[in-house]
C-alpha positions in Angstrom: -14.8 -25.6 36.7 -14.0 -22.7 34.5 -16.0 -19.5 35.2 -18.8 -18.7 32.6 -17.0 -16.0 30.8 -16.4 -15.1 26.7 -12.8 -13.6 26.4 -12.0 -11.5 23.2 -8.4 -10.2 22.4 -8.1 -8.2 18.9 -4.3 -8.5 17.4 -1.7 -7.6 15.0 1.8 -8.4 15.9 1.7 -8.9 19.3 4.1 -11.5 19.8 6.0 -9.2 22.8 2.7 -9.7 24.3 0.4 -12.0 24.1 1.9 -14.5 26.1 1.3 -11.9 28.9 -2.3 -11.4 28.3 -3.4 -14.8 28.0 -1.6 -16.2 30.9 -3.8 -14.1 32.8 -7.3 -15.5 31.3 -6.3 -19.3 30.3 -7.5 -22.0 32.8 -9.8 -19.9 33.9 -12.3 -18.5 31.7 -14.2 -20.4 29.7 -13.0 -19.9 26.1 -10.3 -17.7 24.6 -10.9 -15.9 21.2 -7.6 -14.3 19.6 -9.0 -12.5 16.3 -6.0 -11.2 14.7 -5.7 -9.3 11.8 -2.7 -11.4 9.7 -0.1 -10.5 11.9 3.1 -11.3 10.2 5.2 -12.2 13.6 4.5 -15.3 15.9 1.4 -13.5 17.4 -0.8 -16.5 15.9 1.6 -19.1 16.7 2.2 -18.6 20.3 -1.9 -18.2 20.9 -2.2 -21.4 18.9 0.5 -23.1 21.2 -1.2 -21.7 24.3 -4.7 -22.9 23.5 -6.6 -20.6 22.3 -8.9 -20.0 19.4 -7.5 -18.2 16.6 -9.9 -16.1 13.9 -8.4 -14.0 11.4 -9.9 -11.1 9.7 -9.1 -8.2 7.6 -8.3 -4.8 10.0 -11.1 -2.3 9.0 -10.8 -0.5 12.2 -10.6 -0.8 15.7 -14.5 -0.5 16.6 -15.5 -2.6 13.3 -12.8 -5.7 14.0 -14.2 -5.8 17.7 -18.3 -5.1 16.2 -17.6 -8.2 13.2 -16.0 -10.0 16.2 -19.0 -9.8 18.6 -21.2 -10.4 15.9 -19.4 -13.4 14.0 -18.0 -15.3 17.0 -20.3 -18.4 18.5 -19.5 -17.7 22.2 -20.7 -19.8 24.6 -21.3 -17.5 27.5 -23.1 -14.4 28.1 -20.7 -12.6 29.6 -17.7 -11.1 27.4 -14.3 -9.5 28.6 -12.3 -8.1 25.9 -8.7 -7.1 26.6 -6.0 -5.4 24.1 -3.1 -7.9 23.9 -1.1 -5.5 26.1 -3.6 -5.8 29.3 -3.7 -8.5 31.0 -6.1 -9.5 34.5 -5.4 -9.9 38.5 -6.5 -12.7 40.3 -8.3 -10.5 42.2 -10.5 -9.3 39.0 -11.0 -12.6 37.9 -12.5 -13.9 41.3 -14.9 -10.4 41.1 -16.0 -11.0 37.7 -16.0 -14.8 37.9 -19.2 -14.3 40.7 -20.6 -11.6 38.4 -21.3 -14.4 35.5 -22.5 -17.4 38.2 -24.7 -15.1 40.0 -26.4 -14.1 36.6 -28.6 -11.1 37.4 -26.0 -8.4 39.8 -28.1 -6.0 38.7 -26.1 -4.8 36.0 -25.5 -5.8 32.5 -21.4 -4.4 32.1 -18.8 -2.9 34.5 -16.1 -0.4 34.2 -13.1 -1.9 35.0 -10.4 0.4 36.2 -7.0 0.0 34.4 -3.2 0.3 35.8 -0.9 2.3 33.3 3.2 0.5 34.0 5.5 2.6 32.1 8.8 1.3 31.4 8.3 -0.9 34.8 6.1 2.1 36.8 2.8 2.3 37.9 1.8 5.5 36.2 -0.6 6.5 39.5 -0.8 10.5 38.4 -0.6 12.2 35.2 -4.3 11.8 34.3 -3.9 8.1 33.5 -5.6 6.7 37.3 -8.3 6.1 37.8 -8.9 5.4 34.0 -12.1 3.4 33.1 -12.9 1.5 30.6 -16.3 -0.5 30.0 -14.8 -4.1 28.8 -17.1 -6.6 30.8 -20.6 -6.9 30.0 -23.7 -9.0 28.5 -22.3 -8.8 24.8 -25.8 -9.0 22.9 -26.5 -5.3 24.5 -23.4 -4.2 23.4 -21.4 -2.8 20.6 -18.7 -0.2 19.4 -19.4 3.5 18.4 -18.6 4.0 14.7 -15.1 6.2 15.6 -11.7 6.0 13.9 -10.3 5.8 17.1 -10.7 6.0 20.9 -13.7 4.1 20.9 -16.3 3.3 23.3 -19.2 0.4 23.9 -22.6 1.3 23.7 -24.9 -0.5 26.1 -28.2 -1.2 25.9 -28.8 -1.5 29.8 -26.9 -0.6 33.4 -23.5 0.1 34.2 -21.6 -0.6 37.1 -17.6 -0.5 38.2 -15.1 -3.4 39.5 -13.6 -2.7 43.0 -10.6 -4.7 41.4 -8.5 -2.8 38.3 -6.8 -4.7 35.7 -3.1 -3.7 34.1 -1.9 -2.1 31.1 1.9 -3.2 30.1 3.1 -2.6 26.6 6.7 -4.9 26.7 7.6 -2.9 23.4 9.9 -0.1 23.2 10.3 3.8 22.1 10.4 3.4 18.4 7.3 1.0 18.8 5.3 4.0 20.9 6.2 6.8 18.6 4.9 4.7 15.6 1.8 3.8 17.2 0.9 7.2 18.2 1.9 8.6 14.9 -1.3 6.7 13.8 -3.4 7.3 16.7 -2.4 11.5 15.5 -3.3 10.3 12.2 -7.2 8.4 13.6 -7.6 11.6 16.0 -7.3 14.5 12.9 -10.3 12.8 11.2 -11.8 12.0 14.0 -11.7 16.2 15.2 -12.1 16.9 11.1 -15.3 14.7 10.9 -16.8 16.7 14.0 -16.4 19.7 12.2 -17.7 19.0 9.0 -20.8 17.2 10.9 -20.3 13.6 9.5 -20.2 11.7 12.4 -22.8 9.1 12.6 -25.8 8.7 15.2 -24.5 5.6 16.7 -21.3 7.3 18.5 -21.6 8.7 22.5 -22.9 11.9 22.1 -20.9 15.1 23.5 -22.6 16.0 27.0 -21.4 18.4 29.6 -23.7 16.7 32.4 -23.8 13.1 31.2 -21.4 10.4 32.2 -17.9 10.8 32.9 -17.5 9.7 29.0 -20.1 11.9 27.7 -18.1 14.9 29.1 -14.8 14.0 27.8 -16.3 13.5 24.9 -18.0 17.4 25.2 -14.5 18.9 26.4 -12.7 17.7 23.5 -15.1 18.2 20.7 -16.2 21.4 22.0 -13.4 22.9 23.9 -10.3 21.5 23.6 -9.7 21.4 19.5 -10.3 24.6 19.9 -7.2 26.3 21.7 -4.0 27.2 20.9 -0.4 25.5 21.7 -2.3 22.3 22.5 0.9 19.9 23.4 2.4 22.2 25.4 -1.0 22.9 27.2 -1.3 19.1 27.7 2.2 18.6 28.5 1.8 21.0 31.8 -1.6 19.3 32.5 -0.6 16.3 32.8 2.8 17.3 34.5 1.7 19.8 37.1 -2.3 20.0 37.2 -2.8 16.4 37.3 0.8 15.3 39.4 2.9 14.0 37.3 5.7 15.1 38.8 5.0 12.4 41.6 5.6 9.9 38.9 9.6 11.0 39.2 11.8 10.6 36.0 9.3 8.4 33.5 6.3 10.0 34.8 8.2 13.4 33.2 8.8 11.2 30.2 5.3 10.1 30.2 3.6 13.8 30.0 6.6 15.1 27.1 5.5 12.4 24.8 1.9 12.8 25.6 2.4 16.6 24.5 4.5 15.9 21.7 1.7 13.4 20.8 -1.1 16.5 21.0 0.9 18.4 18.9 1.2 15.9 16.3 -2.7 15.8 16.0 -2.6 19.6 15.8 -0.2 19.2 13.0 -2.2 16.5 10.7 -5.2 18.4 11.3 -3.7 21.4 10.0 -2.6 19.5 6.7 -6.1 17.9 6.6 -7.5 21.4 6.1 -4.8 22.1 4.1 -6.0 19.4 1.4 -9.6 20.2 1.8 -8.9 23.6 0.8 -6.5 22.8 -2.1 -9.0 20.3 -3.5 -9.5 22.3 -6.8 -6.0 22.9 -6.8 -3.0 20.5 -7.9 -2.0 19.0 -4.2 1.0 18.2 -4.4 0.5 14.8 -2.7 -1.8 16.3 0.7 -3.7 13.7 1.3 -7.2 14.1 2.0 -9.2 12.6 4.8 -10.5 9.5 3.0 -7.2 8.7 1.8 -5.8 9.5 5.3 -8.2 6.8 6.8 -7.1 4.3 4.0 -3.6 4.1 4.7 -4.3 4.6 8.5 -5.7 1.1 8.2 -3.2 -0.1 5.7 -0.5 0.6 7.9 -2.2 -1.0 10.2 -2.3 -4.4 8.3 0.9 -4.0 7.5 3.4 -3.5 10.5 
């Protein structure tokens, strides 16, 4: 008998991975959702072949594809796990969560579930990256997504708990793949940062708090402190690197903290030339984009790779 459980797994070419991901939730939960958004490798033909269920829908962001998802989708169960097509599940996890959903009322109505970051083949145990929680299981009527261009969190209408059993992040794509996905992530993260200082964030986002939960003030730190200073990749780069250990991570954990940097600096950059356009708005540009059309081709790219 399958365990009483909704799985959700958002797409867009992820034929290096899927296989991965729902190898680790098939036979065992009770129905698979795959909402992809046109993916133009074999991401919907090898779900399709594994025997899932396949939705496709226009990318308007990564909070709105999983909120339309959650709203749209007729799941059976009550309970909801949603994965990223690079994550996939340990036995161990789906046992825990499996006794969650039969035993109905645990007390709380989502978990935390701790994730495992495998770099190029290694367990990424320091750098900042472990323990790294993430609310993915949970009662998905109470639930949905902060309106944020990126980095993302579930809003719940009721208590949280945490999994003693973590699940595992491994991206089987390579360098160029990385670099072009954080270039866009940069891109999300400048308006993200530029809407915070203009005050046009909406109400229903996780609100900066230096005393609230561990979300709440990382949320606080980088809103309030951390756009703030000067010679932010290098800053990241040695706190990751030596204030958080990653030098016990050997070669790739070094590799892991340079890009990370050289990542922070690339969201210094944009928002620098987000400014830029706002200030030259009266001005011929000279192709600056502005934030609006930096979040339009954010999510055409997006649709397109």
């Amino acid at each position: 008998m399958r365990a009483p459980v909704s799985i959700l797994i958002p797409t867009f070419n992820e034929e290096a991975n899927i296989a991965q991901c729902l190898s680790s939730v098939l036979g065992w939960a009770d129905e698979v959702f795959v909402v992809d958004s046109f993916s133009t490798d074999r991401t919907v033909e090898i779900a399709k072949e594994m025997g899932t269920t396949v939705v496709q829908h226009k990318f308007e962001g990564y909070a709105e594809q999983k909120n339309w998802a959650m709203d749209t989708l007729p799941f059976r169960n009550e309970w909801l796990l949603i994965l990223d097509a690079d994550e996939y599940i340990t036995p161990e996890g789906r046992e825990e969560m499996e006794q969650i959903a039969r035993r109905g009322d645990s007390g709380y109505d989502g978990y935390y579930i701790n994730r495992r970051f495998v770099f190029y083949g290694k367990w990424i145990k320091h750098c900042g990256w472990y323990p790294s929680w993430h609310l993915r299981f949970f009662r998905h009527r109470l639930g949905r997504y902060e309106n944020r261009p990126v980095d993302e969190h579930v809003i719940l209408n009721g208590k949280v708990g945490r999994l003693k059993n973590d699940m595992m992040h491994r991206d089987c794509r390579d360098m160029d793949w990385w670099i072009a996905k954080h270039n866009r992530y940069a891109t999300l993260n400048a308006i993200a940062y530029r809407q915070v200082e203009k005050n046009e964030l909406t109400e229903e986002r996780i609100r900066p708090r230096l005393f609230g939960s561990h979300v709440e003030r990382r949320r606080f730190l980088k809103e309030r402190v951390w756009r703030h200073l000067p010679a932010r990749g290098l800053l990241f780069f040695l706190y990751l690197y030596v204030f958080r250990l990653g030098f016990l991570d050997g070669r790739k954990g070094f590799m892991f903290c340079l890009m990370h940097g050289v990542f922070e600096q690339m969201k210094v950059a944009k928002q620098w030339e987000l400014g830029e356009a706002e200030n030259l708005r009266p001005v011929i540009t000279q192709g600056l984009a502005t934030p609006e059309k930096k979040l339009e081709a954010a999510g055409a790219e997006q649709a397109t790779r």
